[in-house]
C-alpha positions in Angstrom: 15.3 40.5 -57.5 17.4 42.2 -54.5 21.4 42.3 -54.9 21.6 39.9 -51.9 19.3 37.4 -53.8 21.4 37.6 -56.6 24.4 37.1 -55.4 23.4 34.1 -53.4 22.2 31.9 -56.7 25.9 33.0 -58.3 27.4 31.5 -55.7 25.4 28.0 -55.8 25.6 28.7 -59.9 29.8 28.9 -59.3 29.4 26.5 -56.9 28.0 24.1 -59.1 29.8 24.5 -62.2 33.0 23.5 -60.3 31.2 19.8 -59.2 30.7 19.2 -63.0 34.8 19.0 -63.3 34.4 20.5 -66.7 36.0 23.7 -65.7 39.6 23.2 -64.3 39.3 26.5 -62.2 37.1 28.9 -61.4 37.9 32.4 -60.3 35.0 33.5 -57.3 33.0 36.4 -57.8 34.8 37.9 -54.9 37.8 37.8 -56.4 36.8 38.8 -59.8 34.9 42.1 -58.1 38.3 43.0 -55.9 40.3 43.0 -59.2 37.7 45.0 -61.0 37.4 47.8 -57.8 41.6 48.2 -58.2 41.2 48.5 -61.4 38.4 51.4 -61.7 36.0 48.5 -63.5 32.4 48.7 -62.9 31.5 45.1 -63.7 28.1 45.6 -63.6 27.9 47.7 -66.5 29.4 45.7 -68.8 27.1 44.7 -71.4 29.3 43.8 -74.5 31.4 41.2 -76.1 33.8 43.1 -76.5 33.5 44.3 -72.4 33.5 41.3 -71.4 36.3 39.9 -73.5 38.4 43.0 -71.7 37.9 41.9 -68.4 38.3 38.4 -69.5 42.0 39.4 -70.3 42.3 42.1 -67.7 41.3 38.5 -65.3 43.2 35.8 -67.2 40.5 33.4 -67.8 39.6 31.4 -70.7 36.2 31.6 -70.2 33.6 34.4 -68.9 30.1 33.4 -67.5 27.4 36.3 -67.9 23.8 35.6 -66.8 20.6 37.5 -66.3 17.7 36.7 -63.9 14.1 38.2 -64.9 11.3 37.9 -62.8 7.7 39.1 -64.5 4.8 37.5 -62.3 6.1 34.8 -61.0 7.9 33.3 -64.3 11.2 33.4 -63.7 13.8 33.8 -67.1 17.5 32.7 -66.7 19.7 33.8 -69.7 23.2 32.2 -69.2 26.2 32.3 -72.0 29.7 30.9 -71.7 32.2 33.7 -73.6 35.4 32.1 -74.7 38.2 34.7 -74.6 39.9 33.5 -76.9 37.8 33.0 -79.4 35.8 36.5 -78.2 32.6 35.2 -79.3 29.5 33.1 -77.2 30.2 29.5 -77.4 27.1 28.0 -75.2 24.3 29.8 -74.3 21.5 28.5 -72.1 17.9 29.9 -71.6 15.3 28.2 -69.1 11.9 29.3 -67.4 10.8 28.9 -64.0 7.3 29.4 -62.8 7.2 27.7 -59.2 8.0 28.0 -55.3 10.6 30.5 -55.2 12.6 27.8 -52.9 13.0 25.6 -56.1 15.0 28.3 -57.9 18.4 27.1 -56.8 17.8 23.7 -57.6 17.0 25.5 -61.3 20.1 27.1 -61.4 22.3 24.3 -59.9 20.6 22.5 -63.0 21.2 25.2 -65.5 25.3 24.9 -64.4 25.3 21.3 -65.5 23.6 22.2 -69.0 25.7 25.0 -69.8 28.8 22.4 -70.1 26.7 20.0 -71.9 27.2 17.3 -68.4 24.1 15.4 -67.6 23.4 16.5 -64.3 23.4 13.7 -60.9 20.0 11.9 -60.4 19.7 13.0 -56.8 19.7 16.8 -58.5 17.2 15.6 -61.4 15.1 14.1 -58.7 15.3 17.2 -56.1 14.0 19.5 -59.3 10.7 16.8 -58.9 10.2 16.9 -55.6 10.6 20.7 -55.6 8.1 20.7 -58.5 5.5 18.8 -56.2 6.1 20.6 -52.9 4.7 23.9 -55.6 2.0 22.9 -56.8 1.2 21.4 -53.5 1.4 24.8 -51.9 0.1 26.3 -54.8 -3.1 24.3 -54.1 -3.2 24.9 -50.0 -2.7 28.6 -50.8 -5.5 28.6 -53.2 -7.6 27.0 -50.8 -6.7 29.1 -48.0 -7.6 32.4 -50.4 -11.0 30.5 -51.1 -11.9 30.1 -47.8 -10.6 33.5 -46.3 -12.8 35.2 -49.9 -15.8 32.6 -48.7 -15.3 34.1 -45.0 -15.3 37.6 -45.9 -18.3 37.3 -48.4 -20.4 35.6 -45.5 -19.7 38.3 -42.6 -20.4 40.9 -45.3 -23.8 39.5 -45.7 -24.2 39.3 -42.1 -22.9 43.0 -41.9 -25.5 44.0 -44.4 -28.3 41.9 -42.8 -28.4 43.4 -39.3 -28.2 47.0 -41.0 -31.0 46.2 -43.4 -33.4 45.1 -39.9 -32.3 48.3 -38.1 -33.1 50.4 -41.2 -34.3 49.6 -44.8 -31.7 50.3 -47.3 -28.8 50.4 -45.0 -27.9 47.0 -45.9 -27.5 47.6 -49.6 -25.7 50.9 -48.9 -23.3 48.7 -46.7 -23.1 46.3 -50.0 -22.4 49.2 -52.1 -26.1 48.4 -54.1 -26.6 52.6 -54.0 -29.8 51.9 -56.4 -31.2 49.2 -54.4 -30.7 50.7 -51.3 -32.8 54.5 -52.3 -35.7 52.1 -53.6 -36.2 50.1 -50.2 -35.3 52.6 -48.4 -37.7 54.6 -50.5 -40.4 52.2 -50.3 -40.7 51.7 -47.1 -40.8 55.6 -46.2 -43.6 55.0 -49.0 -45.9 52.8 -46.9 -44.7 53.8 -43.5 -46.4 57.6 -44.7 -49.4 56.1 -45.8 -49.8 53.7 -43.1 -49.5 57.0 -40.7 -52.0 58.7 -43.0 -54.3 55.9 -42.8 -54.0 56.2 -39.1 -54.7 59.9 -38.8 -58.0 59.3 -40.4 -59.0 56.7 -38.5 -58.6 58.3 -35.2 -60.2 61.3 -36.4 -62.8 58.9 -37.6 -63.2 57.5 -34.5 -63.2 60.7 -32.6 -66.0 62.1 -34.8 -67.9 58.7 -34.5 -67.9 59.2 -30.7 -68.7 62.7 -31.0 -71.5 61.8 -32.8 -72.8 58.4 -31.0 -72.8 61.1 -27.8 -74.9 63.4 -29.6 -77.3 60.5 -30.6 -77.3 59.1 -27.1 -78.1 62.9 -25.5 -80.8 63.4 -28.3 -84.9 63.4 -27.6 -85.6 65.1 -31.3 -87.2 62.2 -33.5 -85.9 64.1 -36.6 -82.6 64.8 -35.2 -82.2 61.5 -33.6 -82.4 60.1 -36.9 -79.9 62.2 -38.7 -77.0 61.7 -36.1 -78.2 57.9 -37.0 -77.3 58.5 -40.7 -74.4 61.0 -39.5 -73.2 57.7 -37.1 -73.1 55.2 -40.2 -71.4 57.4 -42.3 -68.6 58.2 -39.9 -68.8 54.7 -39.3 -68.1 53.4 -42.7 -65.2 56.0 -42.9 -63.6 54.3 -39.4 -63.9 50.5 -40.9 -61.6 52.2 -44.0 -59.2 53.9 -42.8 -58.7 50.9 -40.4 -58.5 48.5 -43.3 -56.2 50.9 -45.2 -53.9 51.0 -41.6 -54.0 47.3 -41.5 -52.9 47.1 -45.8 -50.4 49.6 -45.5 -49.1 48.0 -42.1 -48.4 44.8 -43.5 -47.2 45.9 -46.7 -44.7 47.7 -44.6 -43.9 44.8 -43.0 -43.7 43.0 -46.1 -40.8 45.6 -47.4 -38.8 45.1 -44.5 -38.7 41.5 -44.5 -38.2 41.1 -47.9 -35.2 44.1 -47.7 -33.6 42.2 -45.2 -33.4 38.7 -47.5 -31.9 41.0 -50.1 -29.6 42.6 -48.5 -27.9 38.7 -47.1 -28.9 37.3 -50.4 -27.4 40.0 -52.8 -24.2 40.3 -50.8 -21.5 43.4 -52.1 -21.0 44.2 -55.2 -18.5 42.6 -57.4 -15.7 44.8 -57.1 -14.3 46.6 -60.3 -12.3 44.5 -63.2 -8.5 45.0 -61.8 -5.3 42.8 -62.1 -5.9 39.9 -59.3 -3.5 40.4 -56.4 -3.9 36.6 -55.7 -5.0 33.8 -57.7 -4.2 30.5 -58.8 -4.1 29.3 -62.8 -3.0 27.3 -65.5 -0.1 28.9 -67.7 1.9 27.1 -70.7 5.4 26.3 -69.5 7.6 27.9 -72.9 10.0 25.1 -72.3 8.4 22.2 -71.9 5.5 22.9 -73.9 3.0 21.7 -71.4 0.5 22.7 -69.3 2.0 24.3 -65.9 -0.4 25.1 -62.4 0.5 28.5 -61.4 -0.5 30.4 -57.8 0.6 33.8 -57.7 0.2 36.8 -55.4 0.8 40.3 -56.1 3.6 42.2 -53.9 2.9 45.8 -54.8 
C-alpha cells in the first residue's frame, strides 16, 4: 500500500481508539513524527521491543501502538499489538484478515481499534462492517459479470474476425485463431483440389479442341475408310471430354465443399485457448482464516 494510504487508516485507527474512552490520551502521529525528526529518530525503522520501548520513553507514553498492513492478492493482513512501556513487553495483540471492497477497509480497522482494548465495538459500526460486506460481494458479482460479458464479446468478434478471413481465403481464418495446423491443411486442401480442378479443366479443353479438330475432319472427309476412323478417332476424344468434364465438375464441388466447410471451422473453433498464466481477473471462492467460512472473492491483477 502507498504511504498516503497508510497514513490515512492511522489516522481513522487513532481516531477510533480515542471514541473507545479506554485510552485517556493519545499522542497524534504528527506529533509523535515531529519529536522523532528533532531527535534524529527514524521511526520507521524501528522494529524492536526494545526500539519501541525507547521512543516510548523518549515520548512519555504508557502505551505504544505498532501495526502492519499486508496486502497479497487482495487478502488484506492487519497485525496490531499494544506495547506497555512500563512493563516493556506486548500486552494485546490483534490479527484480522480482509478480503473485500477496498472501501470496507476502514470500517475493518475502525473495528480492529475497538478489539485491541477488549471494548465491544457500537452496533451502527458492527452493522456498517455488513453492509460493507454486501456492497463486495455485490460488486464482486457485477464485476464478474461485466468480465463475462466483455470475454463472451471478445470471443464472438474473434469468430467473426476469423470467419470473413476464412471466405476470403482458406486457412486465413485459423491463422487469425492462432490454429497454425489447421490453417496449412485447409489452406493446403483446398490448393489440393483447386490444382486438380484446373488440371481437370486443361484436359477437357484440350479434349474438346481435339474433338472439334476431329468432327471437322470427319465432316470434310469423302474416304469411306477414313471416314470411319475419324468416327472411332471422334468417340474416343469424345469419351476423354465427358471425363475430364466429370472430373472438373468432382473436383469443383469438392473445392467448394472445403471452403464451406473451412469457413464453419474457423467461427466454430474460435482462438485458441491462450497459455496456462496467473488470471489477471477473476472471481472465486476462498476460505476466510478468521472466520473459518467460505468467502466470494473477485480480484483483478494491477501489474
Amino acid at each position: 500500500m502507498v504511504r498516503m494510504e497508510l497514513d490515512v487508516l492511522t489516522d481513522h485507527f487513532g481516531q477510533e481508539l480515542e471514541r473507545t474512552n479506554a485510552i485517556q490520551a493519545i499522542v497524534s502521529r504528527t506529533t509523535v513524527n515531529e519529536i522523532l525528526d528533532e531527535r534524529g529518530v527514524e521511526g520507521d525503522l524501528c522494529l524492536t521491543d526494545s526500539c519501541a520501548v525507547q521512543i516510548g520513553n523518549m515520548l512519555g507514553v504508557d502505551f505504544m501502538v505498532r501495526g502492519h498492513i499486508k496486502n497479497d492478492n487482495g487478502w488484506y493482513t492487519f497485525d496490531v499489538d499494544l506495547l506497555s512501556i512500563e512493563k516493556k513487553s506486548t500486552v494485546e495483540e490483534r490479527r484480522i484478515f480482509y478480503n473485500g471492497d477496498p472501501h470496507g477497509i476502514i470500517t475493518e480497522i475502525e473495528l480492529l481499534a475497538w478489539n485491541l482494548v477488549n471494548r465491544v465495538s457500537p452496533r451502527a459500526l458492527q452493522k456498517e462492517k455488513v453492509i460493507k460486506e454486501d456492497e463486495a460481494k455485490q460488486i464482486a458479482i457485477d464485476q464478474a459479470e461485466a468480465a463475462r460479458i466483455a470475454a463472451a464479446k471478445r470471443l464472438r468478434d474473434a469468430k467473426i474476425g476469423a470467419l470473413w478471413r476464412s471466405a476470403v481465403l482458406p486457412g486465413w481464418g485459423q491463422y487469425f485463431n492462432g490454429r497454425m495446423t489447421s490453417a496449412k491443411i485447409w489452406f493446403g486442401s483446398e490448393i489440393g483440389a483447386t490444382t486438380l480442378a484446373i488440371l481437370s479443366y486443361a484436359q477437357y479443353s484440350k479434349a474438346y479442341d481435339d474433338f472439334e479438330s476431329v468432327f471437322e475432319q470427319y465432316n470434310a472427309s469423302t474416304d469411306h475408310d477414313e471416314i470411319a476412323g475419324l468416327k472411332s478417332d471422334a468417340q474416343k476424344v469424345l469419351k476423354d471430354e465427358h471425363g475430364a468434364n466429370d472430373r472438373l465438375k468432382l473436383f469443383a464441388t469438392v473445392g467448394g465443399a472445403i471452403w464451406i466447410a473451412n469457413i464453419i471451422h474457423a467461427y466454430v473453433a474460435g482462438p485458441l485457448p491462450e497459455s496456462p498464466v496467473d488470471d489477471a481477473i477473476g472471481l472465486d471462492i476462498t476460505m476466510s482464516p478468521e472466520l473459518k467460512s467460505p468467502q466470494l472473492r473477485f480480484y483483478i491483477a494491477l501489474d
